[in-house]
Wavefront OBJ file of the C-alpha trace (Angstrom):
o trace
v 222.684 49.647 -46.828
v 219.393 49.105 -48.408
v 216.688 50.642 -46.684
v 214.716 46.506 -45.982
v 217.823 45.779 -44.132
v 218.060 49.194 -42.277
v 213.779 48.591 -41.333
v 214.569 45.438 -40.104
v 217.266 46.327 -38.229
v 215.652 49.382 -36.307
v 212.718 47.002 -35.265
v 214.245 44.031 -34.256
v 213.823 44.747 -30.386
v 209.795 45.411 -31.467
v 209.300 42.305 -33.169
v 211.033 40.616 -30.459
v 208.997 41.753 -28.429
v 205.872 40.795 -30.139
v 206.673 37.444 -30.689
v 207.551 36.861 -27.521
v 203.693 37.248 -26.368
v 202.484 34.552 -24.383
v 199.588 33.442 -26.587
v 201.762 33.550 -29.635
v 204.604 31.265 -28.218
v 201.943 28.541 -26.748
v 200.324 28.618 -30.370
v 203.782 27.745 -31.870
v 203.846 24.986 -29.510
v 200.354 23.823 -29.735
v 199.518 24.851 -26.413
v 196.323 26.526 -27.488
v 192.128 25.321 -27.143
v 189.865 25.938 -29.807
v 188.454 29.220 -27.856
v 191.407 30.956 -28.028
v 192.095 29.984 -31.582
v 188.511 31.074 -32.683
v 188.974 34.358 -30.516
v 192.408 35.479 -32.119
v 190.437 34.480 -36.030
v 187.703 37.005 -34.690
v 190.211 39.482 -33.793
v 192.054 38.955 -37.598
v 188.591 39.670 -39.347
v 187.679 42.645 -37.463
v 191.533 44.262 -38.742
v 191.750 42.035 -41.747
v 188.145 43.830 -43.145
v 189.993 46.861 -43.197
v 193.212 45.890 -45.440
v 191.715 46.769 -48.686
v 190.066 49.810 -47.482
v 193.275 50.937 -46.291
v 195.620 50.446 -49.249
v 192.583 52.009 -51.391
v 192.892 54.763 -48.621
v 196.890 54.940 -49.286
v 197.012 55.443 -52.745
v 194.476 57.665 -53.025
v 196.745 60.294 -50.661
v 200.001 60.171 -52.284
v 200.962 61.919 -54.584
v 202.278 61.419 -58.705
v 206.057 60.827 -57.843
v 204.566 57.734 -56.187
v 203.184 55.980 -59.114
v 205.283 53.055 -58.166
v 203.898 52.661 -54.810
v 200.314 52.718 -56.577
v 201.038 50.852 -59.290
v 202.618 48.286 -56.120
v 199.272 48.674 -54.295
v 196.934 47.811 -57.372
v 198.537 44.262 -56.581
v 198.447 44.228 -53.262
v 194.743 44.732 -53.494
v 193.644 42.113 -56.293
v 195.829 39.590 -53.865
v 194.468 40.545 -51.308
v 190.600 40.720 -51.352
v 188.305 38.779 -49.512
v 190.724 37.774 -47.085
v 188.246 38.390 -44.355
v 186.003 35.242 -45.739
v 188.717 33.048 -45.449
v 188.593 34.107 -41.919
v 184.982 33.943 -41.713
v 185.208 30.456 -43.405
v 187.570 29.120 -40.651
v 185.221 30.012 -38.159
v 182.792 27.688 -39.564
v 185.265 24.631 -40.310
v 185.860 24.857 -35.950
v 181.955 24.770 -35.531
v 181.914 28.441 -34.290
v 179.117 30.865 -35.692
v 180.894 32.903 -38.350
v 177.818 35.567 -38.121
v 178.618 36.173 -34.295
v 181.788 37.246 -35.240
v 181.065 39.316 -38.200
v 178.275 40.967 -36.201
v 180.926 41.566 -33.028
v 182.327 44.508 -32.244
v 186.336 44.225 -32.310
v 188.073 44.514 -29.094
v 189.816 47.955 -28.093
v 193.293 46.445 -28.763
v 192.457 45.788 -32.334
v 190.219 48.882 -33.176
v 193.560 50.854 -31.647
v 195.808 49.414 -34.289
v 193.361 49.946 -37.239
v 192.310 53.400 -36.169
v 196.603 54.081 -35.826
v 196.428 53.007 -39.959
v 193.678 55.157 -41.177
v 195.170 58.183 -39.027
v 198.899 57.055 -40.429
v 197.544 57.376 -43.576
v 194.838 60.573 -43.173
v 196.747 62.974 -40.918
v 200.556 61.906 -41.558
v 202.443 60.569 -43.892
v 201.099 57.844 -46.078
v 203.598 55.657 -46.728
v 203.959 54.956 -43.313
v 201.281 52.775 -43.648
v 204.043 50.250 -45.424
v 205.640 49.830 -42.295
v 201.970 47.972 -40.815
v 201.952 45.957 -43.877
v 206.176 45.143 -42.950
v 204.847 43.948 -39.951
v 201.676 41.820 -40.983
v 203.562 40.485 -43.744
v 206.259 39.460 -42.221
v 205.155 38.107 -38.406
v 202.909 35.765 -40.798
v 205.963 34.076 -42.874
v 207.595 33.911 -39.834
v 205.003 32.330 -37.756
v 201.573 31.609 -39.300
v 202.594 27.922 -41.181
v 204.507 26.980 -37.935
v 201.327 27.692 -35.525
v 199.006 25.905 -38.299
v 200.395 22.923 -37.737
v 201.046 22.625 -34.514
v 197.172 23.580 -33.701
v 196.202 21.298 -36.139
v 197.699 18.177 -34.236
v 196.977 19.548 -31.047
v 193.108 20.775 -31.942
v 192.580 17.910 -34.562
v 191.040 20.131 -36.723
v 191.215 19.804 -40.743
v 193.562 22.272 -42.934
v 190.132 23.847 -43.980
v 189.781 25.414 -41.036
v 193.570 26.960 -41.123
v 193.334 28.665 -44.219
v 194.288 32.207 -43.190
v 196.938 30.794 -41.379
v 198.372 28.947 -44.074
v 197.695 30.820 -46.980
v 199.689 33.758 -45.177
v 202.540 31.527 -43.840
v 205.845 30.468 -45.836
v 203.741 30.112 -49.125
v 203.687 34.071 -48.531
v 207.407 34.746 -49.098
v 207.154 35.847 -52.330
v 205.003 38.867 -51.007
v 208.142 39.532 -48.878
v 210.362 39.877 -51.481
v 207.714 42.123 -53.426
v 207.454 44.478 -50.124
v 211.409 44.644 -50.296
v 211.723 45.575 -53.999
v 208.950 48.377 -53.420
v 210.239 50.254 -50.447
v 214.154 50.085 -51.461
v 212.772 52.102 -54.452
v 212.315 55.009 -51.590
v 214.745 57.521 -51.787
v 213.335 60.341 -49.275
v 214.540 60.230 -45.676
v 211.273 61.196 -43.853
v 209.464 58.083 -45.866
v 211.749 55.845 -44.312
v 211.899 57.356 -40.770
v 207.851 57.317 -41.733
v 207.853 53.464 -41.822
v 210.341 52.732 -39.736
v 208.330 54.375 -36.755
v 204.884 53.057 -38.101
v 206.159 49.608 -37.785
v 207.708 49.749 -34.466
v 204.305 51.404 -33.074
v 202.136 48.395 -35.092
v 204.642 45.805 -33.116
v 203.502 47.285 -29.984
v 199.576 47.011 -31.209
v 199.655 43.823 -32.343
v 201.596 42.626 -29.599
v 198.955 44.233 -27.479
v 196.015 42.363 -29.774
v 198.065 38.944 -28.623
v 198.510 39.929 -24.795
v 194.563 40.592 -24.866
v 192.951 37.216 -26.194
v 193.380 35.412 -23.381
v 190.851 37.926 -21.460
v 188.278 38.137 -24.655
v 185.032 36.662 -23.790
v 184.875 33.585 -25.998
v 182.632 32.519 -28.586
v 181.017 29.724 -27.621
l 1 2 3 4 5 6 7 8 9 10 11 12 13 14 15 16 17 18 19 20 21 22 23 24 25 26 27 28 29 30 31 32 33 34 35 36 37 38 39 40 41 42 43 44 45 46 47 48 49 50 51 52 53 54 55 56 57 58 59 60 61 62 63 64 65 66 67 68 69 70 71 72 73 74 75 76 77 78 79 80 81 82 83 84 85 86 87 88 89 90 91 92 93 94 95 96 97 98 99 100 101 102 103 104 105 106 107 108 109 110 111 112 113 114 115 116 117 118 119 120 121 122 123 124 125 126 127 128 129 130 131 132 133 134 135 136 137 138 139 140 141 142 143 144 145 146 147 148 149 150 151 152 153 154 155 156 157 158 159 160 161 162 163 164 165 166 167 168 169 170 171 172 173 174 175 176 177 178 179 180 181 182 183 184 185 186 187 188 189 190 191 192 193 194 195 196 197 198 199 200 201 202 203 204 205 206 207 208 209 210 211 212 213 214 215 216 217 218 219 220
């Protein structure tokens, strides 16, 4: 078995469990205001900021017989810089200050999860940090283009202000397939068991993220 089908096998229960968060199955079915909407976009910059930082992070702490993984993460950086202004720039298109957010401090929930990365990556094993980007990656193919539109009917808002959503949605499967090629190239046991556990503990964070917005002080 190649190691993509034995990661997503191990964290099926996880992901199950995060997609079964309350706020995430009303967004699928529109069931959503424009507070809650804004507050999870706020909550997406303040870990989103941190993506490029992060892989930059990675590669810097592995070492040469990873060239592949560097060479991988070169890419994942030039696609995916300045993510966090599309964000921002969503903000705006639902008539929310996009400088409130910037200048707000992220909730505990979400500061967990990216503090979890940078210690994956500074005091562990760095590849781990594959297994948050197996999550991100793929909860967003899965989900994102399916919760676009159905806020977009039910807030009556314009696709300019859902393009995080949909720029990381089902036009993002060929990032899937890159993520699969790269860590099937992994040979060494403790990198997979590495990943493996990093992405069943980033389940649990993000699912926590989700199971918070509903008690975030809005916006507006």
């Amino acid at each position: 078995m190649k190691f993509y089908d034995e990661l997503n096998i191990a964290t099926q229960k996880d992901r199950e469990l995060l997609y079964s968060a309350p706020m995430i199955q009303d967004a699928l079915a529109g069931k959503i205001d424009i507070n809650t909407y804004v507050t999870f976009l706020s909550q997406a910059y303040h870990h989103v900021r941190h993506t490029v930082p992060l892989l930059m992070a990675c590669g810097s702490r592995l070492s040469p017989e990873y060239e592949f993984m560097k060479k991988a993460i070169t890419e994942y950086i030039e696609e995916e810089y300045g993510h966090e202004q599309w964000i921002l720039n969503d903000i705006q298109h639902c008539g929310f200050d996009p400088e409130q957010v910037k200048n707000s401090t992220p909730h505990l929930t979400t500061d967990m999860m990216v503090r979890y990365a940078y210690h994956q990556i500074d005091r562990k094993n760095p590849v781990g940090f594959f297994g948050m980007v197996f999550v991100l990656e793929g909860t967003s193919t899965a989900l994102a283009t399916q919760a676009a539109e159905a806020l977009k009917k039910s807030l009556g808002l314009p696709n300019k202000a859902f393009s995080y959503l949909l720029s990381h949605g089902s036009l993002d499967l060929e990032h899937v397939q890159f993520f699969e090629e790269l860590v099937n190239q992994l040979k060494n046991k403790e990198d997979h068991q590495s990943i493996i556990q990093s992405a069943k503990d980033i389940f649990k964070l993000y699912g926590d993220i989700f199971r918070a917005i509903p008690q975030m002080e809005s916006f507006k």
